[in-house]
C-alpha positions as CSV (number, residue, x, y, z in Angstrom):
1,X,7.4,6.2,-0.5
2,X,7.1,8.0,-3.8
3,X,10.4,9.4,-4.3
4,X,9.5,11.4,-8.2
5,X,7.7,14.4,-7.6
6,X,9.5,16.9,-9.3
7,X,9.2,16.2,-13.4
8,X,13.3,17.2,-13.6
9,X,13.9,14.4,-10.7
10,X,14.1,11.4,-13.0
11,X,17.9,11.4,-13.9
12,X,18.4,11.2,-10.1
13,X,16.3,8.2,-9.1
14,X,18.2,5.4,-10.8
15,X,21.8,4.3,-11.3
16,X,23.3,6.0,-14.8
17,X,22.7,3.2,-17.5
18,X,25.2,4.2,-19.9
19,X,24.1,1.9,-22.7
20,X,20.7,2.9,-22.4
21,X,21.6,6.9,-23.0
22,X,24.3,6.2,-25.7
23,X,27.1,7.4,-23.4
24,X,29.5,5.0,-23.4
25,X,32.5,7.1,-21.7
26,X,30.5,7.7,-18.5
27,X,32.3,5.1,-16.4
28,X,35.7,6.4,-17.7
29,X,35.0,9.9,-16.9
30,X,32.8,9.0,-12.9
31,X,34.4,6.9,-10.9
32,X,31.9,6.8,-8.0
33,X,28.3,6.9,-9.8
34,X,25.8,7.4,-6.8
35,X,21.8,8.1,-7.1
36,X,18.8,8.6,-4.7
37,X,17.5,5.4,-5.8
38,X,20.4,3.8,-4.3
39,X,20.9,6.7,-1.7
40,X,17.5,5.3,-0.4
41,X,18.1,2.2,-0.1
42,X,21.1,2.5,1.6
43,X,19.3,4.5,4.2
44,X,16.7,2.0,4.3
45,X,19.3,-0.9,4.9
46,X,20.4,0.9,7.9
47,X,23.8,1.2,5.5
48,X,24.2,5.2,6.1
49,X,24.7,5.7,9.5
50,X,26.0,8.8,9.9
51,X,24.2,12.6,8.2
52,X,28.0,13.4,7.5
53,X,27.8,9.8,4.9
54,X,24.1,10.9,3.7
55,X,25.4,14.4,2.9
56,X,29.0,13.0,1.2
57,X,26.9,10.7,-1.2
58,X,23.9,13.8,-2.1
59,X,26.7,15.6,-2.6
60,X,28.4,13.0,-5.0
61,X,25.0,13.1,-7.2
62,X,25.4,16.3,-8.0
63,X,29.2,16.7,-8.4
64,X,28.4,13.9,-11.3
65,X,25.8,15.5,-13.1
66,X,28.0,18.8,-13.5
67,X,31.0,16.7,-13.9
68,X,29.8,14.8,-16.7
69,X,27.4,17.0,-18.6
70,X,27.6,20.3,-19.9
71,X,26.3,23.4,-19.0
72,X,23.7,23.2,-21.9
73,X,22.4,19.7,-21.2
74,X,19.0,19.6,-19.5
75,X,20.8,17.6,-16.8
């Protein structure tokens, strides 16, 4: 399954590597880093059971992303 097909998806597929993208303070500031990358595979592993669990952890991508960056960032 090709999971990119939207250009602006690719800060979603993959766990946050913090020393990759210079930002060091990104575990002190998220506390539960989540992804779709991982999101997937959980699904796939039969480790999401419930849509209430899918929904809590999409939702957890995005509460990230705004609670980390700013409103400027391309993120």
């Amino acid at each position: 399954m090709k999971m990119q097909s939207n250009k602006y998806a690719s800060p979603f597929l993959h766990p946050v590597d913090p020393v990759a993208l210079n930002i060091p303070d990104y575990f002190d500031i998220i506390k539960n880093p989540m992804d779709f990358g991982t999101i997937y595979q959980r699904l796939i592993n039969g480790q999401i059971t419930t849509e209430a669990e899918y929904l809590k952890l999409m939702e957890l991508v995005f509460t990230n992303a705004i609670t980390y960056n700013k409103p400027q960032d391309d993120v």
